[in-house]
N, C-alpha and C positions, 0 to 999 in steps of 0.2 A: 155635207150633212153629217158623215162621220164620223169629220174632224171638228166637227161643233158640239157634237154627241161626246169624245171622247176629253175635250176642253171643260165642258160641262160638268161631268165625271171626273176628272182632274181635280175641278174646286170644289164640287163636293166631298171631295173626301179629305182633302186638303185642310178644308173648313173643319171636318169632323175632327183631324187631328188635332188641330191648332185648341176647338173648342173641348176636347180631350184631358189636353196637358195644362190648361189653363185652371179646369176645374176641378184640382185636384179637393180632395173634402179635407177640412184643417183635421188634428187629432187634440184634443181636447183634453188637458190635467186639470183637477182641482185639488191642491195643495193645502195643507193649513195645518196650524198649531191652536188647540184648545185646551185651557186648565179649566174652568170652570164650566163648559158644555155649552156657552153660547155662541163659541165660534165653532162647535162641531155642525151645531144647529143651521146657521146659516150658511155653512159649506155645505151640508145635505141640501140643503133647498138651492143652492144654486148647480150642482150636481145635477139634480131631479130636473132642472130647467133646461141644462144646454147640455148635457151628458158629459159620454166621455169616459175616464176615468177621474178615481179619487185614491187621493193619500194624506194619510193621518201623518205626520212629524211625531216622533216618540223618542224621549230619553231614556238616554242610558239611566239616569236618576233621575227620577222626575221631582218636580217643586212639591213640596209638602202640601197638604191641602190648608194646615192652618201656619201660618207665619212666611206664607209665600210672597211679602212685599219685601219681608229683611233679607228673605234669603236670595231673591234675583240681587235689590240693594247690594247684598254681600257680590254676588260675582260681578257686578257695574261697577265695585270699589276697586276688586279685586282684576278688572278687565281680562274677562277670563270666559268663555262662554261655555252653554252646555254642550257635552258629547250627545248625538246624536243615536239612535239606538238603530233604525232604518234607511233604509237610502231606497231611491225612485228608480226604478228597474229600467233602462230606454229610456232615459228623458231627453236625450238627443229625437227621438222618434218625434216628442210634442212640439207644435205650431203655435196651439194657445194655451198660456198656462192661467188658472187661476190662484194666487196668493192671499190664506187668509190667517189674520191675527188676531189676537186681541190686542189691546193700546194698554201698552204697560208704560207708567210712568213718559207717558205722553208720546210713543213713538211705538214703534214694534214691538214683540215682543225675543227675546232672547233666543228662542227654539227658530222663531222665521231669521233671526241675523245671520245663527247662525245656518241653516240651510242655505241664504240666499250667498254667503261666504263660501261653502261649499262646493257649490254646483253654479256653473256657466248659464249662463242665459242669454246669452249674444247672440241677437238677431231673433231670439224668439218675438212672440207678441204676449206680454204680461198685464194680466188684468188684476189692482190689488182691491181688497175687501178686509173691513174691521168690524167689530165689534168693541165696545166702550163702555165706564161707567156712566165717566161726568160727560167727555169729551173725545172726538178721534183725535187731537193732538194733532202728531206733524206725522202720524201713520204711515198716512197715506202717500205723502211724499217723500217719507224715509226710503220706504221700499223705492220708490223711482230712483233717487238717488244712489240707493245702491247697486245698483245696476244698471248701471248708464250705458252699455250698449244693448240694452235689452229694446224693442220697441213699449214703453208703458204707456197704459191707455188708461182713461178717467175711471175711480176707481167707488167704493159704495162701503160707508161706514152708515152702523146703524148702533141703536144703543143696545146692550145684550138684554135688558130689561124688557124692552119691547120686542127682540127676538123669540120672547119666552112667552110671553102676554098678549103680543097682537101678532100672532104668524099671518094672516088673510093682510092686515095693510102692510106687512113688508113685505109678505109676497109681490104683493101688488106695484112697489114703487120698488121691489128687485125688478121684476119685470121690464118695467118701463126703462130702467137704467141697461138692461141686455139689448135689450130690444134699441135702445140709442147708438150702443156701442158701434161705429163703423167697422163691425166684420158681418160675415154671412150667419152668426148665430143667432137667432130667433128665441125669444124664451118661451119654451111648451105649454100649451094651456091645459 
């Protein structure tokens, strides 16, 4: 009996450990680059959803507010990208990162190339997110591509138009796209 007792007790705690170390909780970045407020917008809202932490991307000179097509143009001519003004304190610490941009000239934009140039991402799990005029372009799978040992997961462009104009439906089908994602984050109601 108190060798069945103490067998018993054995796998219970056994069990507890194993179920311990397995669950550990992810630590959660939301990252992104915003010139005109629409990819701040919907970085706060996916923040507000699955938590975590956020970080804004900031240059050293930032894009003018008017003639800001000529002037990335000029450094895409000039294959030159911007300097960065901040950098991610512990981003070795994060499990999931969120990446968001606008779609410049059909792809990233300049500020996430160059972060995602930057800084390593190997073996993290990367979730990318755009915002857009006409189109998200090839955004969304630029970012994968640049970071090829990163795990990226299906990612959520929206138009910044409607980021601004209908927050309640993009909430709504943000949601449903976290809530798909195959990790343990849930989006908050």
């Amino acid at each position: 009996m108190k060798k069945r007792f103490l067998n018993c007790l054995a796998f219970a705690l056994l069990s507890f450990v194993l179920v311990s170390c397995g669950s550990k909780e992810q630590k959660v970045l939301t990252v992104y680059y915003s010139h005109w407020g629409n990819t701040d917008i919907l970085a706060d809202m996916i923040h507000q959803s699955v938590g975590g932490d956020i970080f804004r991307i900031e240059l050293e000179n930032p894009y003018p507010a008017e003639g800001t097509h000529a002037a990335v143009q000029k450094d895409i001519d000039a294959g030159t990208m911007p300097v960065l003004k901040n950098k991610v304190n512990n981003l070795d610490s994060y499990d999931i990162i969120f990446i968001g941009t606008p779609n410049w000239f059909s792809t990233m934009s300049l500020p996430v190339e160059a972060f995602l140039q930057e800084n390593t991402l190997s073996g993290k799990t990367v979730i990318p997110f755009a915002t857009y005029g006409g189109s998200a372009g090839n955004t969304l799978t630029d970012i994968a591509k640049a970071i090829p040992n990163a795990h990226v997961l299906d990612g959520f462009a929206v138009s910044g138009d409607e980021v601004k104009q209908s927050k309640e439906a993009v909430q709504e089908r943000m949601d449903q796209w976290i809530n798909a994602l195959p990790l343990e984050l849930k989006a908050k109601k």
